[in-house]
C-alpha positions in Angstrom: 87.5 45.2 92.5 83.9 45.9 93.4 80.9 43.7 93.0 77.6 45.1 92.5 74.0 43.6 92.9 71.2 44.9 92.7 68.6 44.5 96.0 64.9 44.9 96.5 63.8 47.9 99.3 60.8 49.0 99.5 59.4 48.2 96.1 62.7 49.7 94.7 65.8 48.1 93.5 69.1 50.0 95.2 72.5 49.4 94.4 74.8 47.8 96.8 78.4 46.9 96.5 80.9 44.4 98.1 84.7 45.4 97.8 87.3 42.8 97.2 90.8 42.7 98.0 92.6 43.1 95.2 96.4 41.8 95.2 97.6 43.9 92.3 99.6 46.8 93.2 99.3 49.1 90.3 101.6 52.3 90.6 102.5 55.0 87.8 105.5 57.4 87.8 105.6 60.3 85.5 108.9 61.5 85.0 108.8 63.8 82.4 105.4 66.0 81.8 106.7 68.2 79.1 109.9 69.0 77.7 109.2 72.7 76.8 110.1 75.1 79.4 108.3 78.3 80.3 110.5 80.5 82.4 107.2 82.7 83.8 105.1 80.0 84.2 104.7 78.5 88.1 103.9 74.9 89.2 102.8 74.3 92.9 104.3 71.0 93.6 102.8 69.3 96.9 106.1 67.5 97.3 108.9 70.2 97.1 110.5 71.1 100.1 111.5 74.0 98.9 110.4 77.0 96.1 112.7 76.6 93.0 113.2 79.1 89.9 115.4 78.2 87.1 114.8 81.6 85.6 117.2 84.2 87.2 115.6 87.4 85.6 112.4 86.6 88.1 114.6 86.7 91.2 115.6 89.6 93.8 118.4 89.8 96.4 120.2 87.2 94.5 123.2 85.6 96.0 125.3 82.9 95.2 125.3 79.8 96.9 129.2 78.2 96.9 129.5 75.3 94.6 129.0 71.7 95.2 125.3 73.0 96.8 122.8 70.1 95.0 119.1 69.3 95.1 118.3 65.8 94.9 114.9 65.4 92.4 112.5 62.4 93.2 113.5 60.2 90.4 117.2 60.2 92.1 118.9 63.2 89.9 120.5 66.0 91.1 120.7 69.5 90.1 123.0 72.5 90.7 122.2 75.2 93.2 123.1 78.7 91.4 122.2 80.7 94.4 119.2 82.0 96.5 116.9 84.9 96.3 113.4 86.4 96.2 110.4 86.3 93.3 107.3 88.1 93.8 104.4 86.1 92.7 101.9 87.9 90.9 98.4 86.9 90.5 95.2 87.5 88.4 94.0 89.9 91.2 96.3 91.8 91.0 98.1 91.1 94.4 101.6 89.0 95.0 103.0 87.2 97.1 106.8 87.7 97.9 108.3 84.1 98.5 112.0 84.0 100.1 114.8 81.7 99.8 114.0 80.7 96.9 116.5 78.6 95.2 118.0 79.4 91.9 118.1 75.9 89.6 118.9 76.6 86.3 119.0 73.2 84.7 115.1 72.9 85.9 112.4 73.1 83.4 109.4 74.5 85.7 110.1 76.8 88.6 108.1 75.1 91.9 106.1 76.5 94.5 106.4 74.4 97.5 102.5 74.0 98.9 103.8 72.7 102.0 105.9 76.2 102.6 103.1 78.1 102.0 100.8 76.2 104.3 103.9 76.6 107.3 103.9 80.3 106.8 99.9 80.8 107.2 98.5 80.0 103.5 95.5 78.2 102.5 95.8 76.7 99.3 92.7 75.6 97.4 91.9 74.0 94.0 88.2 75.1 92.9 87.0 75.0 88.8 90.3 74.5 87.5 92.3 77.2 89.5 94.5 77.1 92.5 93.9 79.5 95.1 95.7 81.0 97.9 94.5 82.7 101.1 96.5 84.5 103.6 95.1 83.6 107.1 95.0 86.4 109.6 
């Protein structure tokens, strides 16, 4: 917690605070956001390893993976692996961006953009006003 008095400079009263160790640990887990899928729609997920589509229509140079291939979610499920391909990203500007090995997941309910691929192969990724955006560097 933080305790706050008030102190006398210069004629003025300015704020000053003292932190306290706290010995509460609070932590929150969200497992499920929303049950309604949207095939189209695109998450950027800071923690995936790896890009994910559960919507096979949006994928190119598809090929199947052999079964028994899993992804393991972090709550501690798995899901299948369908196969692997690419999806061209379209954006507002009217550019795209082609990402490769994607994974097909069908039992997934968002399809994720890994942040931390993008920022491997050169991207900048930004959140400004409510939108995420993404610069090619170089």
């Amino acid at each position: 917690g933080a305790n706050q008095k008030m102190q006398k400079y210069n004629g003025q009263q300015t704020a000053q605070a003292n932190l306290t160790e706290d010995t509460e640990v609070f932590c929150a887990v969200t497992l499920e956001v929303n049950l309604v899928s949207n095939p189209t729609e695109w998450i950027l997920d800071t923690g995936a390893t790896r890009h994910f589509c559960a919507n096979k229509d949006l994928m190119h140079d598809f090929e199947e993976v052999p079964d028994g291939e899993h992804v393991f979610m972090g709550n501690a499920a798995t899901a299948g692996v369908m196969g692997k391909g690419k999806v061209f990203l379209k954006f507002t500007s009217g550019k795209s961006l082609c990402l490769n090995n994607v994974l097909f997941v069908p039992s997934l309910r968002r399809n994720l953009v890994s942040s931390s691929l993008l920022d491997i192969a050169g991207f900048e990724v930004n959140q400004k006003a409510g939108k995420i955006i993404i610069l090619c560097n170089g």
